[in-house]
N, C-alpha and C positions, 0 to 999 in steps of 0.2 A: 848498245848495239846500234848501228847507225842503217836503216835498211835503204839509202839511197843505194848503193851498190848493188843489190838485188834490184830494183823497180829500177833501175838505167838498163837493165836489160831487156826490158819493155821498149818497143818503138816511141819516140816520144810523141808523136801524134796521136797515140791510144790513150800514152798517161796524158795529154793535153783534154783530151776527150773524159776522162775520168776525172780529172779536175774539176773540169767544168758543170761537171756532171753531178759532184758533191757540193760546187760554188751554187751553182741552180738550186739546189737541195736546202739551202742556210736561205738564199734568196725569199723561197719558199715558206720553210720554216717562217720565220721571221716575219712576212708579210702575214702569215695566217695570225700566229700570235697575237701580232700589233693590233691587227682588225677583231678577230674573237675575244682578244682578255684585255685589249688596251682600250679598244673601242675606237680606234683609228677610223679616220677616213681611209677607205682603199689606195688611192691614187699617195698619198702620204706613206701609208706603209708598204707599198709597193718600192717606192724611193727608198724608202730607207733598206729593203730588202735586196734593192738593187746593190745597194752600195758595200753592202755587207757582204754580196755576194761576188763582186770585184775585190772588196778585199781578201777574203778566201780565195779567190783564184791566183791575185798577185804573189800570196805568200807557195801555195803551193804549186804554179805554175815555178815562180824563184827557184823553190827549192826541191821539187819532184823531176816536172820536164823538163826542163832546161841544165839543174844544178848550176846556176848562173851564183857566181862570189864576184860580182863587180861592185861598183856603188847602187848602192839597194835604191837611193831616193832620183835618180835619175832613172834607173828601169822603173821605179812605180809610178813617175809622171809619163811615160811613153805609157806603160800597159793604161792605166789611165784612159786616155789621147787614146786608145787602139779599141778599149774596153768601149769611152764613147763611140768612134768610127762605127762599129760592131752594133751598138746598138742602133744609131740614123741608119743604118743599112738595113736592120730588118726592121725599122718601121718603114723605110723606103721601100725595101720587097714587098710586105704585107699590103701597104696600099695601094700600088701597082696590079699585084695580084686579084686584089678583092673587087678591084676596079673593070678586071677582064673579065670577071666572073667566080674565080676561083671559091673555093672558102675559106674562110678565116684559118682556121688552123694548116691547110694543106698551104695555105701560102705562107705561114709563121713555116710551118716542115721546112721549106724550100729555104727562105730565110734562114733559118739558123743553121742549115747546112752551109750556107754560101757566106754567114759571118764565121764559123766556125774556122772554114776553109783560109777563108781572110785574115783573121786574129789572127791564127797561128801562123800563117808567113809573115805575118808585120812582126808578130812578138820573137820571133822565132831568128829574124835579122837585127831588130831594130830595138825592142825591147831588150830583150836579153840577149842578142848577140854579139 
């Protein structure tokens, strides 16, 4: 049973939003792991968490929001490229933020609303469209 045909009845902004939201989740996972049972340095397993969590996003961004069947290795070099963007952006909000005063996390909030917003019209034309 193939349940893309159900979840395309979802706005795909929501499933973008829930993707991202499971891809954060492995990001997560994964960074805690590596640090508690691998004994990682943080900023190491953070990276690698990152990465792990762009690629969960790519496949189910691919294949949830978008249902994009084009060449898969040219949409994952843009989501990629978009995925970076995304991230210099909220470390560019965060530090701006933190800079007027704000706090760290209420400026990371703003940030990742304003890459969310971003990703998904880049990926949304450019990656997968």
């Amino acid at each position: 049973m193939n349940p893309a045909p159900l979840a395309l009845r979802v706005p795909a902004w929501l499933r973008y939003v829930a993707v991202g939201a499971l891809s954060t989740l492995g990001h997560y996972a994964l960074l805690a792991l590596l640090v508690e049972r691998g004994h990682w340095l943080a900023p190491l397993a953070a990276g690698a968490g990152a990465a792990l969590g762009a690629q969960l996003g790519f496949v189910g961004n691919r294949w949830l929001t978008f249902d994009h069947r084009g060449a898969w290795l040219t949409a994952w070099w843009r989501f990629q490229l978009t995925a970076l963007l995304g991230g210099v952006t909220s470390m560019a909000v965060v530090a701006a933020g933190t800079r007027v005063g704000l706090h760290y996390l209420l400026a990371q909030a703003c940030a990742t609303l304003l890459a969310l917003v971003l990703t998904y019209a880049i990926n949304r034309r450019w990656a997968f469209g």
